[in-house]
PDB file with SEQRES, HELIX, SHEET and CRYST1 records, atoms N, CA, C and O in Angstrom:
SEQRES   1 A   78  UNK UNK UNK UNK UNK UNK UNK UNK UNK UNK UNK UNK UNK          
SEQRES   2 A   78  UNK UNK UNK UNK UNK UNK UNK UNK UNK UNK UNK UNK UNK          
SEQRES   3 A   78  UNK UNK UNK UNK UNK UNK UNK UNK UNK UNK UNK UNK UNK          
SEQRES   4 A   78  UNK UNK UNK UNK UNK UNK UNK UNK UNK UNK UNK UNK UNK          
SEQRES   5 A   78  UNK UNK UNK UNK UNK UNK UNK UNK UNK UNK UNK UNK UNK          
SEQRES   6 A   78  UNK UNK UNK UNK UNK UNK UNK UNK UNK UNK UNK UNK UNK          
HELIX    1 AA1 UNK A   31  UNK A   41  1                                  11    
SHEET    1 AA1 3 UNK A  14  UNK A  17  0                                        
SHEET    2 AA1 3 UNK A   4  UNK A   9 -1                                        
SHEET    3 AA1 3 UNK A  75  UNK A  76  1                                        
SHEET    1 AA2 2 UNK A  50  UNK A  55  0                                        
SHEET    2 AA2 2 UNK A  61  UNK A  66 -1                                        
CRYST1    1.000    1.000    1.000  90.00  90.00  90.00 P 1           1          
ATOM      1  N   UNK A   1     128.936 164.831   8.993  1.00  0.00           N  
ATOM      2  CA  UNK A   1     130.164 164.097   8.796  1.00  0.00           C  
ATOM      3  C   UNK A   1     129.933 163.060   7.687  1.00  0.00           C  
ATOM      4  O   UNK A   1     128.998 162.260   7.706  1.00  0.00           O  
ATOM      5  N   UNK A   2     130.940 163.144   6.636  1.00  0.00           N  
ATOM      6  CA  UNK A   2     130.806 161.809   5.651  1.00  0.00           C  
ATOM      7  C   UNK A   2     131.776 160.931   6.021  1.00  0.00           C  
ATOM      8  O   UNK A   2     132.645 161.442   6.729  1.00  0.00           O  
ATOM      9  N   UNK A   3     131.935 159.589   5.732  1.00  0.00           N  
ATOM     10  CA  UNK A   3     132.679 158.686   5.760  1.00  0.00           C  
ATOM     11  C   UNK A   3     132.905 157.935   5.017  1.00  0.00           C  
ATOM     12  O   UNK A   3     131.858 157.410   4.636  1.00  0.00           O  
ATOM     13  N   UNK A   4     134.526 157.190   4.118  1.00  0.00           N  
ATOM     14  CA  UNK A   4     134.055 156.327   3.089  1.00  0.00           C  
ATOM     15  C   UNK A   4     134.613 155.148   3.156  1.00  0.00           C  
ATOM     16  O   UNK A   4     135.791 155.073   3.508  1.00  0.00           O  
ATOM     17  N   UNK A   5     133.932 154.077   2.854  1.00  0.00           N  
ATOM     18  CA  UNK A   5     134.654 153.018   2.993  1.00  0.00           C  
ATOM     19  C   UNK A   5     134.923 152.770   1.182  1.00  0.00           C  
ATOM     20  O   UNK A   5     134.269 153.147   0.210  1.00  0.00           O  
ATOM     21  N   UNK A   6     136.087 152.033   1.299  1.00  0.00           N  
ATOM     22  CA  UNK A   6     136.658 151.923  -0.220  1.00  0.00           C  
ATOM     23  C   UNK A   6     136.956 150.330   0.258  1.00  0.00           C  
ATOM     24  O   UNK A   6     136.909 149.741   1.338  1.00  0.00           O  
ATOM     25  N   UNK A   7     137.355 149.873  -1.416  1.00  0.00           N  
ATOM     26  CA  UNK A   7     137.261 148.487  -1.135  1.00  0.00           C  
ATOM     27  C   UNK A   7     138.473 148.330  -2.125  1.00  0.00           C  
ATOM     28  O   UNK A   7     138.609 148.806  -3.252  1.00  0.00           O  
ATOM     29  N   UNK A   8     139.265 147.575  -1.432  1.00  0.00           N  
ATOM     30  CA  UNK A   8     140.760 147.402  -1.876  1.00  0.00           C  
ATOM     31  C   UNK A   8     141.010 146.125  -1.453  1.00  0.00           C  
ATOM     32  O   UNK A   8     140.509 145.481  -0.531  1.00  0.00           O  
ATOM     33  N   UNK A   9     142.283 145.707  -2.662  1.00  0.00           N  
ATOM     34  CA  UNK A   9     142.642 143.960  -2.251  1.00  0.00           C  
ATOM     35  C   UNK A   9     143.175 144.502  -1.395  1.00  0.00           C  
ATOM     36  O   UNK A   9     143.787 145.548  -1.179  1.00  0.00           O  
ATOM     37  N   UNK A  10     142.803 143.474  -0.828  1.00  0.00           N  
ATOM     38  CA  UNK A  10     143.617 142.990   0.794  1.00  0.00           C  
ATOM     39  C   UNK A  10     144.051 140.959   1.533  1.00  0.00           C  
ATOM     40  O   UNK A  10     143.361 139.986   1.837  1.00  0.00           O  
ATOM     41  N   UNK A  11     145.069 141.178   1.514  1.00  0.00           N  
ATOM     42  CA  UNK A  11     145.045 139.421   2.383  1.00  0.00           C  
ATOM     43  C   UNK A  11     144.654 138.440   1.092  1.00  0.00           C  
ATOM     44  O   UNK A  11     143.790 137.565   1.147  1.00  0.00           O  
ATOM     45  N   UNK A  12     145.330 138.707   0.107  1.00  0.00           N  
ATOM     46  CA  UNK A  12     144.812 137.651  -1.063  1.00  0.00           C  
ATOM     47  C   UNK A  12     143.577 137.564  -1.111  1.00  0.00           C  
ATOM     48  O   UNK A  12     143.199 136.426  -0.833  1.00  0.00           O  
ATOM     49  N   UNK A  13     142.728 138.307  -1.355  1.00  0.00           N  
ATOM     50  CA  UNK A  13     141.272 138.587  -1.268  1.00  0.00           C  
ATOM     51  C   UNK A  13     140.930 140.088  -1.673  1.00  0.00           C  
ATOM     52  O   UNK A  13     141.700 140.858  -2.247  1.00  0.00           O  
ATOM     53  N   UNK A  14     139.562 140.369  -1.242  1.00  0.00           N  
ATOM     54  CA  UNK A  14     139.420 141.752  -0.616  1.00  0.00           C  
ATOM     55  C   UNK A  14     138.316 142.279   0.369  1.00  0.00           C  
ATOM     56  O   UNK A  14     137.337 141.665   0.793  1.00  0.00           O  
ATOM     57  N   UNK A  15     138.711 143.560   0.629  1.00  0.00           N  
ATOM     58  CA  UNK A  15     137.929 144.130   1.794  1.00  0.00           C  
ATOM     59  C   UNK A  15     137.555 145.456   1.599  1.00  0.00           C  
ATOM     60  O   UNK A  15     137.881 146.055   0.574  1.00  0.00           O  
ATOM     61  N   UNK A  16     136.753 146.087   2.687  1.00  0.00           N  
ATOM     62  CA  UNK A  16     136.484 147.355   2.630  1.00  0.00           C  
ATOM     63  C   UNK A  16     137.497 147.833   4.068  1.00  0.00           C  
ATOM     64  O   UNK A  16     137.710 147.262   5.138  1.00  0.00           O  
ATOM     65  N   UNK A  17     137.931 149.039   3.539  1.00  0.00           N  
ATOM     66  CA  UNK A  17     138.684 149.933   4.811  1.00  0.00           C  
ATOM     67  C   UNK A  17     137.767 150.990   4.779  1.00  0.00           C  
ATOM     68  O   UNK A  17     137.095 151.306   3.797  1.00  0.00           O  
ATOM     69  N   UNK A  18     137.752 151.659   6.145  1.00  0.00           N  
ATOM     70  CA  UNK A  18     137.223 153.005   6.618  1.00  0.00           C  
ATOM     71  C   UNK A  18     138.857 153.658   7.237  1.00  0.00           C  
ATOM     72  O   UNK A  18     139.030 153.361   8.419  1.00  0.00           O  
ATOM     73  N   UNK A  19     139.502 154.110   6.886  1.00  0.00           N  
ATOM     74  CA  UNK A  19     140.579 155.002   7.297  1.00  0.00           C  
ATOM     75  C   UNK A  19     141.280 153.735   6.935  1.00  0.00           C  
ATOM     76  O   UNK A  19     140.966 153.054   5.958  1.00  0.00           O  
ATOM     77  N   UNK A  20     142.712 153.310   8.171  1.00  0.00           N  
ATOM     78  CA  UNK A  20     142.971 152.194   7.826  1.00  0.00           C  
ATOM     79  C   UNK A  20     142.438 150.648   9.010  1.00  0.00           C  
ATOM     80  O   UNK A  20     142.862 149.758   9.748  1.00  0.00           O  
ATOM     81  N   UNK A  21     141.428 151.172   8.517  1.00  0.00           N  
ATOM     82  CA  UNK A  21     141.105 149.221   9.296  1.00  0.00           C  
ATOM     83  C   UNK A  21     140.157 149.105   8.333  1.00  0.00           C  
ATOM     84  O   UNK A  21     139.361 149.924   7.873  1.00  0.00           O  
ATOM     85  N   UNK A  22     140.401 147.769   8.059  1.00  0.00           N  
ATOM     86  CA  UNK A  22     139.873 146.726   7.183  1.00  0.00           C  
ATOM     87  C   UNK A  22     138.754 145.692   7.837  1.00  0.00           C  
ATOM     88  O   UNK A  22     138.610 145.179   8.947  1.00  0.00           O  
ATOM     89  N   UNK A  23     138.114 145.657   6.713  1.00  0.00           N  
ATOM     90  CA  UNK A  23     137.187 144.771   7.304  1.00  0.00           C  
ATOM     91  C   UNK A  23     137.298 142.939   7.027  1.00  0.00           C  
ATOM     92  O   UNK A  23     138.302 142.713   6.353  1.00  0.00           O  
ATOM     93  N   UNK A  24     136.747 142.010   7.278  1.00  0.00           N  
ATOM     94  CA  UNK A  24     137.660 140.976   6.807  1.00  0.00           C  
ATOM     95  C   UNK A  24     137.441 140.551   5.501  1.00  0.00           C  
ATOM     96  O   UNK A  24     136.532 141.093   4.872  1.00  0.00           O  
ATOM     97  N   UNK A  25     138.181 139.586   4.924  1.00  0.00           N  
ATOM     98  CA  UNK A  25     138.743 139.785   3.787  1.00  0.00           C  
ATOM     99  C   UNK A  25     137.346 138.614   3.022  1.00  0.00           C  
ATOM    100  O   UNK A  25     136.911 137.540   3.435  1.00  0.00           O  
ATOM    101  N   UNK A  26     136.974 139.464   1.751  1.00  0.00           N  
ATOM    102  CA  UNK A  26     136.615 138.510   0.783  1.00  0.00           C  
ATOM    103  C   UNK A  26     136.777 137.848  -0.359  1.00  0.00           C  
ATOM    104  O   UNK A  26     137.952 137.914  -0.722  1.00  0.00           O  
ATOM    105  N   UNK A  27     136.088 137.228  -1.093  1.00  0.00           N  
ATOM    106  CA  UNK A  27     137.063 136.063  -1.529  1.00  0.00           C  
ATOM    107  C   UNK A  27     136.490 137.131  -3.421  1.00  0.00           C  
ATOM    108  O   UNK A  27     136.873 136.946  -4.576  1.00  0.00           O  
ATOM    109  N   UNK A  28     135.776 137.854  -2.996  1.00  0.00           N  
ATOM    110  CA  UNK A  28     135.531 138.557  -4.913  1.00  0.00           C  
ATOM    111  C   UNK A  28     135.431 140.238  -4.103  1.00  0.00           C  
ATOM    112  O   UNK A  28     135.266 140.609  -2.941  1.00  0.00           O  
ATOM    113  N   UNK A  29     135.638 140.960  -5.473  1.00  0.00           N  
ATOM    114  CA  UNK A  29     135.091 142.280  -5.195  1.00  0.00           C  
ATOM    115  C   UNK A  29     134.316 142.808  -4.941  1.00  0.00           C  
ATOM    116  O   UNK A  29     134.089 143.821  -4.279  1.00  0.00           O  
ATOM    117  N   UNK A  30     133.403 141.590  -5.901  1.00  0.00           N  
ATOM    118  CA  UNK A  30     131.920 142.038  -5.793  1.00  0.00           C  
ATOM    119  C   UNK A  30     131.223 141.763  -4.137  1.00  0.00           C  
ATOM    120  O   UNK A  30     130.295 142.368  -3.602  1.00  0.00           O  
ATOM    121  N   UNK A  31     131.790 140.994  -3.776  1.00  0.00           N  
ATOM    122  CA  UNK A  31     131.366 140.650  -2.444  1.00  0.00           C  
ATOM    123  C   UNK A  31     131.657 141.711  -1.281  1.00  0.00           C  
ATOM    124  O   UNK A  31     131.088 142.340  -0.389  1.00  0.00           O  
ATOM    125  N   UNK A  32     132.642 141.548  -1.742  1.00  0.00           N  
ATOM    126  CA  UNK A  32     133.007 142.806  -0.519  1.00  0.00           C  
ATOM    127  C   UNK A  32     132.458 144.198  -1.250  1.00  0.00           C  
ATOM    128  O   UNK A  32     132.489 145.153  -0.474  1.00  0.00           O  
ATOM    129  N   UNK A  33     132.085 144.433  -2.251  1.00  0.00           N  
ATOM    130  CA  UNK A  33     131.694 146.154  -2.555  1.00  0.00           C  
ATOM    131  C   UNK A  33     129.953 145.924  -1.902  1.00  0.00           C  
ATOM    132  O   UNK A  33     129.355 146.857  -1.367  1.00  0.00           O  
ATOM    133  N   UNK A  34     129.428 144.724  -2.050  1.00  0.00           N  
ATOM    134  CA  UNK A  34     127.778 144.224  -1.360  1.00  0.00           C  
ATOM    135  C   UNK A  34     127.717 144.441   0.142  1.00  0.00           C  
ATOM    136  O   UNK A  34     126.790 144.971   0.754  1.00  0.00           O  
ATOM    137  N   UNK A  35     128.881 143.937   0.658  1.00  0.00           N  
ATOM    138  CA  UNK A  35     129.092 144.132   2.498  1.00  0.00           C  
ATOM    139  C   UNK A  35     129.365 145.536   2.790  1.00  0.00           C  
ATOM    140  O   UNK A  35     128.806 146.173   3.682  1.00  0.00           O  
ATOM    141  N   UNK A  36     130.820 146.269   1.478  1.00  0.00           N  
ATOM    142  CA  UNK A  36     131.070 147.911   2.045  1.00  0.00           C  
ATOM    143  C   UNK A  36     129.155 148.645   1.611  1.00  0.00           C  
ATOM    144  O   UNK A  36     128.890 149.693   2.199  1.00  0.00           O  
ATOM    145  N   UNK A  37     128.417 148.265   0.990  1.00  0.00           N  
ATOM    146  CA  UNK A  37     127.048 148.933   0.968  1.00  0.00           C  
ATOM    147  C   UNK A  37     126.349 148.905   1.901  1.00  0.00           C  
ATOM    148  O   UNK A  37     125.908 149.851   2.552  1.00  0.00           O  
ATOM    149  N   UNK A  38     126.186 147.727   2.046  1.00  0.00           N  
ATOM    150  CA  UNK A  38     125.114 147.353   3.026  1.00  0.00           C  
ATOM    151  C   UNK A  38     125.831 147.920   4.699  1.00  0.00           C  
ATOM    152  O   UNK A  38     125.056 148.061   5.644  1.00  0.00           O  
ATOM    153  N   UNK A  39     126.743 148.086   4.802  1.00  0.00           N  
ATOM    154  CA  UNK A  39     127.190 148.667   6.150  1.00  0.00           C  
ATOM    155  C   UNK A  39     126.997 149.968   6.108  1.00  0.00           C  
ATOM    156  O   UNK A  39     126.474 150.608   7.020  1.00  0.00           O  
ATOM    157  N   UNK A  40     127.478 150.517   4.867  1.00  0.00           N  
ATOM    158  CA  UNK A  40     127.322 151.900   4.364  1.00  0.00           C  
ATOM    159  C   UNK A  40     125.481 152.192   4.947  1.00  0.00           C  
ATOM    160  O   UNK A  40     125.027 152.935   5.817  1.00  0.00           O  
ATOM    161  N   UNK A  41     124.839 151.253   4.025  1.00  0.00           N  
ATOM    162  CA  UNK A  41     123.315 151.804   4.669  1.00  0.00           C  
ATOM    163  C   UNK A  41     122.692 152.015   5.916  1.00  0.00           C  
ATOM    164  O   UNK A  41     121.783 152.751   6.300  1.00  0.00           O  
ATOM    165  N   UNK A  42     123.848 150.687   6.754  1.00  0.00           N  
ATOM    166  CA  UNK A  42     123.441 150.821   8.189  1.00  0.00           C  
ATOM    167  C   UNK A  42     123.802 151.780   8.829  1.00  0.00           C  
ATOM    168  O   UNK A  42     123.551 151.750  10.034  1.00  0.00           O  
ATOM    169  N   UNK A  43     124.497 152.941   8.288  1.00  0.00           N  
ATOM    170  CA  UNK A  43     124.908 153.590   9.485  1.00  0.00           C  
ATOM    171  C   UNK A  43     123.758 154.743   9.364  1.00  0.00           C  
ATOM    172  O   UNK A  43     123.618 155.563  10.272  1.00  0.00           O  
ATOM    173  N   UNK A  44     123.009 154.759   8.286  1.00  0.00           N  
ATOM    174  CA  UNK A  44     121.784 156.145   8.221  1.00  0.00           C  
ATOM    175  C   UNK A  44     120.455 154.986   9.069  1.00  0.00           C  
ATOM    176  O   UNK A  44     119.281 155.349   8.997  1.00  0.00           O  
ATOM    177  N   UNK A  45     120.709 154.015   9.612  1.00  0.00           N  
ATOM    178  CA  UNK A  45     119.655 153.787  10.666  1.00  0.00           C  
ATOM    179  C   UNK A  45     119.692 154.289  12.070  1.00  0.00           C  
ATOM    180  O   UNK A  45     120.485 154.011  12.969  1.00  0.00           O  
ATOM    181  N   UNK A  46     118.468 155.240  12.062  1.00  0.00           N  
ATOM    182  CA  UNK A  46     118.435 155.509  13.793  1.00  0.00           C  
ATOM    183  C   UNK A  46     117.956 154.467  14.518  1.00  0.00           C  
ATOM    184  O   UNK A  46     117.235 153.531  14.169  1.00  0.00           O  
ATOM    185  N   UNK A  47     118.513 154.778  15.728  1.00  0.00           N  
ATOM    186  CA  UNK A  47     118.289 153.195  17.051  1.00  0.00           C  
ATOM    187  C   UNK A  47     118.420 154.261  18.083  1.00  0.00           C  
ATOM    188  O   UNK A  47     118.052 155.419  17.891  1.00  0.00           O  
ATOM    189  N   UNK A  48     118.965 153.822  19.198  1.00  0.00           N  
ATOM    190  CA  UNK A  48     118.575 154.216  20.563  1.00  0.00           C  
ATOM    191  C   UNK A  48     119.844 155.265  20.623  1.00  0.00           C  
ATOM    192  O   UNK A  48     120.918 155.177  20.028  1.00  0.00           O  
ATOM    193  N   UNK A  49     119.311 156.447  21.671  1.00  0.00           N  
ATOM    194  CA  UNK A  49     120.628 156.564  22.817  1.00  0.00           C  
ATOM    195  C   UNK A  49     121.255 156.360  23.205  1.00  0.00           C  
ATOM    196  O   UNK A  49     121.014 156.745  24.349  1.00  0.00           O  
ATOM    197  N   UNK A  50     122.380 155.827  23.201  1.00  0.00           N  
ATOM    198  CA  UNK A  50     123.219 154.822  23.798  1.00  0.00           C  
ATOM    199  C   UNK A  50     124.620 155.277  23.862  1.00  0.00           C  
ATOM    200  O   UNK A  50     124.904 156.365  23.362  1.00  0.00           O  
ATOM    201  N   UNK A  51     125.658 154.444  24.512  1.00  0.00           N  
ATOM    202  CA  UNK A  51     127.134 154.687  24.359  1.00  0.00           C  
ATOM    203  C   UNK A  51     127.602 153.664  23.541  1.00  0.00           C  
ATOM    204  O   UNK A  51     126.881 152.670  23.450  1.00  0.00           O  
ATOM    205  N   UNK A  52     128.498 153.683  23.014  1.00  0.00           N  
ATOM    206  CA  UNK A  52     128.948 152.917  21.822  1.00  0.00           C  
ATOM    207  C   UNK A  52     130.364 152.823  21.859  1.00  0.00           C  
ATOM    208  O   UNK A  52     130.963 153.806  22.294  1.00  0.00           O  
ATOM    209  N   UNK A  53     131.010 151.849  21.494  1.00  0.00           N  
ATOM    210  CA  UNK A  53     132.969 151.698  21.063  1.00  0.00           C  
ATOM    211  C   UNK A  53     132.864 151.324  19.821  1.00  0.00           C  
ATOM    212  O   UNK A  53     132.031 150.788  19.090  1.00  0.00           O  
ATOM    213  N   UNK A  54     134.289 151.889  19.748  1.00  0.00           N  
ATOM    214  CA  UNK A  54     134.786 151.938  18.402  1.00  0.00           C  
ATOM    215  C   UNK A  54     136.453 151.810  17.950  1.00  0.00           C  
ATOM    216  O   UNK A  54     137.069 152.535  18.732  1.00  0.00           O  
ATOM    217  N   UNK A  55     136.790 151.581  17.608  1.00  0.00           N  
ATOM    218  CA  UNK A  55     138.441 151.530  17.373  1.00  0.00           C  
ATOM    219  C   UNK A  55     138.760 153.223  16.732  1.00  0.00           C  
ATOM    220  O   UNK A  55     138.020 153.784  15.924  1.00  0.00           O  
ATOM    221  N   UNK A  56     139.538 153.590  17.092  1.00  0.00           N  
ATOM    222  CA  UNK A  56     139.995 155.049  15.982  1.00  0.00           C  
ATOM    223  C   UNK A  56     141.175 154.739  14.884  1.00  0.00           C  
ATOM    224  O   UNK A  56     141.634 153.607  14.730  1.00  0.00           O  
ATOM    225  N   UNK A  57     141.553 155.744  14.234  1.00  0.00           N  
ATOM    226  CA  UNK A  57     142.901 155.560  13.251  1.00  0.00           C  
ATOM    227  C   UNK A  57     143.543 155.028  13.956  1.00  0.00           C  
ATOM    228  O   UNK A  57     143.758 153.852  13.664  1.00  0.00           O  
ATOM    229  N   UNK A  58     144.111 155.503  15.083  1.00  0.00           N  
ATOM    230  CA  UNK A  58     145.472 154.901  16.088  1.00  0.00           C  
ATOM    231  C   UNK A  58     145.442 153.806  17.277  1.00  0.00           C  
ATOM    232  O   UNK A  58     146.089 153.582  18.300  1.00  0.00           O  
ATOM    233  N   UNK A  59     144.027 153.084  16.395  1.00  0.00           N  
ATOM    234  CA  UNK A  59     144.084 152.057  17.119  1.00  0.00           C  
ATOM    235  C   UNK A  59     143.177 151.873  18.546  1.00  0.00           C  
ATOM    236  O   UNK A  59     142.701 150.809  18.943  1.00  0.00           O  
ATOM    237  N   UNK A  60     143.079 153.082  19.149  1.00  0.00           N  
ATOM    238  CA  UNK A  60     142.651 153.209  20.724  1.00  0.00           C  
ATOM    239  C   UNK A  60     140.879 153.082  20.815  1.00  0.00           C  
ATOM    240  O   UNK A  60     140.117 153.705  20.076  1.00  0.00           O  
ATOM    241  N   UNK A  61     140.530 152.294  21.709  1.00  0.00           N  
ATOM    242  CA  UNK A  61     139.372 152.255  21.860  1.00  0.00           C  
ATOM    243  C   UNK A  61     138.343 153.398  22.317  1.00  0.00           C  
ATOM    244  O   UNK A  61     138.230 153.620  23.523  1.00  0.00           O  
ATOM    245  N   UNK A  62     137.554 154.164  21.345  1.00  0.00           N  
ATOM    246  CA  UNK A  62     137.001 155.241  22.182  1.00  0.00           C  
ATOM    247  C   UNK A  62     135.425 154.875  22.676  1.00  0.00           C  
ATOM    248  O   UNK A  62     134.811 154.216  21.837  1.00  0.00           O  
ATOM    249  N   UNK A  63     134.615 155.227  24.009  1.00  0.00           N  
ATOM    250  CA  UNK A  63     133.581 155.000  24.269  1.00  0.00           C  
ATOM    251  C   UNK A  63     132.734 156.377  23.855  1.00  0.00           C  
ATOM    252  O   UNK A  63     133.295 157.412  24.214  1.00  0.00           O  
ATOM    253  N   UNK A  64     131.530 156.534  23.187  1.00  0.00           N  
ATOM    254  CA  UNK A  64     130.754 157.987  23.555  1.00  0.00           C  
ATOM    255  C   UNK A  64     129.386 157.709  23.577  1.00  0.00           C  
ATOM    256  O   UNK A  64     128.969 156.572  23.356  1.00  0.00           O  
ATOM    257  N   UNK A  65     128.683 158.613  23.816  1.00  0.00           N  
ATOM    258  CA  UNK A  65     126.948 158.531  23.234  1.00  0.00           C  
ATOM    259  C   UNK A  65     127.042 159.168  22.308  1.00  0.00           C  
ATOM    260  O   UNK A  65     127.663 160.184  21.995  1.00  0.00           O  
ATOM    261  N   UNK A  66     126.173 158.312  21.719  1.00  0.00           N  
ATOM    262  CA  UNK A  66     125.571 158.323  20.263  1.00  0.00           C  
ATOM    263  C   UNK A  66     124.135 158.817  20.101  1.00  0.00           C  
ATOM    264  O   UNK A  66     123.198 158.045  20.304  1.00  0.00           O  
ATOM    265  N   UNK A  67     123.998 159.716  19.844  1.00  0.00           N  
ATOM    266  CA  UNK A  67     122.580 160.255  20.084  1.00  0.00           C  
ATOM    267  C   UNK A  67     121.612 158.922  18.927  1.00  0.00           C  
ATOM    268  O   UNK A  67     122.067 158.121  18.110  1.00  0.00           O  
ATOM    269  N   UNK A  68     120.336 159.171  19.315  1.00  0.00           N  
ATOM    270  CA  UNK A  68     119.596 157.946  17.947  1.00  0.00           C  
ATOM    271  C   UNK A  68     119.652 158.995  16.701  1.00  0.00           C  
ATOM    272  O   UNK A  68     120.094 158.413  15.710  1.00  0.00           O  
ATOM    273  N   UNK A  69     119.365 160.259  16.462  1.00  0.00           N  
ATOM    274  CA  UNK A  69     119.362 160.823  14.806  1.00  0.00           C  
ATOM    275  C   UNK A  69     120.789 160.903  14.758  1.00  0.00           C  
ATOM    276  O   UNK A  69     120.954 161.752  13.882  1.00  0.00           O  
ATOM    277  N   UNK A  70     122.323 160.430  15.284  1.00  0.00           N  
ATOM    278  CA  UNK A  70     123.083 161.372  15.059  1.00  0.00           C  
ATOM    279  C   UNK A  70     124.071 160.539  13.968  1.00  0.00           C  
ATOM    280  O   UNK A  70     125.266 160.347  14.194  1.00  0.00           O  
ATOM    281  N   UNK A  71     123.409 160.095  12.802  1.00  0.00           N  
ATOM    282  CA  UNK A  71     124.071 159.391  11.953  1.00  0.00           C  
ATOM    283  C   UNK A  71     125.163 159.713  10.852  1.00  0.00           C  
ATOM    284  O   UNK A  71     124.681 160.476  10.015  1.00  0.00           O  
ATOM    285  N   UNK A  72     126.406 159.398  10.597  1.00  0.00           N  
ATOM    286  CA  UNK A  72     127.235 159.835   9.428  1.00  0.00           C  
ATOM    287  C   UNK A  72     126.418 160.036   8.151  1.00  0.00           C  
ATOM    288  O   UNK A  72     125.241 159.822   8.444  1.00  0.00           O  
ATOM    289  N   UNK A  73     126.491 160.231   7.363  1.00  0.00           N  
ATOM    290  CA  UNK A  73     126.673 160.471   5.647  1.00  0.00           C  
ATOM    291  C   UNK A  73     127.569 158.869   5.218  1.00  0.00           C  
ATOM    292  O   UNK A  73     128.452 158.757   6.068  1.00  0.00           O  
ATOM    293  N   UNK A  74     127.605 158.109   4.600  1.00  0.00           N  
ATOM    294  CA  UNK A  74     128.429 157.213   4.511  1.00  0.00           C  
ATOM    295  C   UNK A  74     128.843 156.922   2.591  1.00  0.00           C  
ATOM    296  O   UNK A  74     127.893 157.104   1.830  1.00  0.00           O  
ATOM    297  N   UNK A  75     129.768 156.635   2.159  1.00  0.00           N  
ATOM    298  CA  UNK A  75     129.986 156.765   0.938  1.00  0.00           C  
ATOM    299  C   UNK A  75     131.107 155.452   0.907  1.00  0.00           C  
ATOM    300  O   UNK A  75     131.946 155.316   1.797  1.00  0.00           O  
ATOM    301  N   UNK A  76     130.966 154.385  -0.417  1.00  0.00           N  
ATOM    302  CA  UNK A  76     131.396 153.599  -0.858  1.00  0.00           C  
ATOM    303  C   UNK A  76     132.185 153.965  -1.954  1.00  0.00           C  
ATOM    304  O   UNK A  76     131.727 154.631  -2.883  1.00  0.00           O  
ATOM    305  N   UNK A  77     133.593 153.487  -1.895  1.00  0.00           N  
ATOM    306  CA  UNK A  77     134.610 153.810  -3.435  1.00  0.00           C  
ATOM    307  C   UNK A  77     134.827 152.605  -3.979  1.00  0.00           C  
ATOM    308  O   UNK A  77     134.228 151.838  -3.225  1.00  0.00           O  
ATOM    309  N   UNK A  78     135.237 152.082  -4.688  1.00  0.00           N  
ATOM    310  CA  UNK A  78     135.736 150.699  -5.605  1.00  0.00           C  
ATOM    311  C   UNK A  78     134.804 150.043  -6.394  1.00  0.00           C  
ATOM    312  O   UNK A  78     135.137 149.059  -7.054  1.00  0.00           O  
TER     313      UNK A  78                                                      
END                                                                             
């Protein structure tokens, strides 16, 4: 699975979105394209077994396990 976060003004500022949720807003581009990376990198870290939440597109909270290798592909636009 890939995923991308893009980084678009947002809130007189800007942010990175993954679908549509935003992350909070920064005050340069450059700032927020440094935060959409560095999250981007975190998601190719393995960690534990575990169950995990998450918000989806429509808002709803989903719970699952997360295996530890079972990491996205992650990709930055802006």
């Amino acid at each position: 699975m890939i995923i991308h976060y893009k980084v678009v003004a947002h809130d007189g500022g800007w942010a990175y979105r993954l679908g549509e949720v935003f992350s909070e807003t920064y005050p340069t581009h450059q700032a927020a394209l440094k935060a959409a990376k560095r999250v981007a990198r975190e998601q190719h870290v393995p960690g534990e077994t575990r169950y995990i939440q998450y918000q989806n597109e429509a808002g709803e909270w989903v719970t699952e396990l997360s295996h530890s290798l079972d990491t996205p592909e992650a990709e930055v636009e802006g």
